[in-house]
C-alpha positions in Angstrom: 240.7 216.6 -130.8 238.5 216.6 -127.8 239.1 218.1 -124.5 238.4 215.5 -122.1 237.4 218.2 -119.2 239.6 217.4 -116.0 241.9 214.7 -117.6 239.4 211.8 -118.0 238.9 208.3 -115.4 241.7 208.0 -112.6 243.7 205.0 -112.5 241.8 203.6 -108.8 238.7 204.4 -111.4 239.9 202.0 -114.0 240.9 199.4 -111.7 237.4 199.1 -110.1 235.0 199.2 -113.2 237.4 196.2 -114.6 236.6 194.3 -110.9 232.9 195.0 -111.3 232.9 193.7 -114.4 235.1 191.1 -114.0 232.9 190.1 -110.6 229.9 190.7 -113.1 230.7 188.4 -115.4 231.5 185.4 -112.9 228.2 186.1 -111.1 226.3 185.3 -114.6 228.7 182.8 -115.3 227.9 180.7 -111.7 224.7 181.6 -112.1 223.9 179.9 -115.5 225.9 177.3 -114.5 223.9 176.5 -111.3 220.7 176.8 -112.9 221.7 174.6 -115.8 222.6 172.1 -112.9 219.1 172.4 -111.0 216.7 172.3 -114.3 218.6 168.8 -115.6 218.4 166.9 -112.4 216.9 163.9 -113.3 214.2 162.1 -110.6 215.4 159.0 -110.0 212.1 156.4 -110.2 211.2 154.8 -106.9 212.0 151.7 -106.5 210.2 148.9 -105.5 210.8 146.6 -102.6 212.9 143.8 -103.1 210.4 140.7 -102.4 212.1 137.4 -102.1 209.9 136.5 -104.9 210.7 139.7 -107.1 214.8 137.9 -106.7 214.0 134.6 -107.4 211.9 136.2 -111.1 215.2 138.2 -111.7 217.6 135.3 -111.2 215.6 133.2 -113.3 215.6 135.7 -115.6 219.0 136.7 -116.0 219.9 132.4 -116.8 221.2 132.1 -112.8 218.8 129.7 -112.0 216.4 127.2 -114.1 213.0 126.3 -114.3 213.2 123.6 -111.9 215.1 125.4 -109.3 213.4 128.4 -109.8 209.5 126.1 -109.0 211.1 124.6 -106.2 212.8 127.6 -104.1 209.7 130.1 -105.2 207.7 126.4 -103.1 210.1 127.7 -100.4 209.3 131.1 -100.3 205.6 130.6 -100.3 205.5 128.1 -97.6 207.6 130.1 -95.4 205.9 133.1 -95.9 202.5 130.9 -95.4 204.2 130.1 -92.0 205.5 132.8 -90.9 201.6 135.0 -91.5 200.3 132.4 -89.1 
């Protein structure tokens, strides 16, 4: 058996190297976390602006509107944007 040389780690000793460890260990722990968080942010693509033109294409091509409404309001647009430069 070994002598332990002044009867070893109080119990105020004990106590704090558990909290720093236990602190330890949660600073890693946000830490990763966090950084996990900031290097997987995706960039969201810029968008373009939405053109009156740009919703009459996407109506027509989600089935909303046909080929014949589609000619005659995209007449529309033009003429009024034709007016409206003027």
């Amino acid at each position: 058996m070994m002598p332990w040389y002044g009867g070893g780690m109080p119990g105020w000793g004990m106590l704090f190297l558990a909290a720093g460890t236990l602190f330890l260990l949660a600073v890693l722990i946000v830490g990763a976390v966090a950084l996990g968080r900031y290097t997987s942010r995706a960039t969201p693509a810029p968008q373009e602006p939405a053109t009156p033109q740009r919703i009459l294409a996407q109506r027509q091509a989600r089935g909303e509107i046909g080929e014949q409404e589609y000619s005659r309001m995209m007449a529309l647009v033009d003429d009024a944007g034709r007016h409206s430069a003027t």
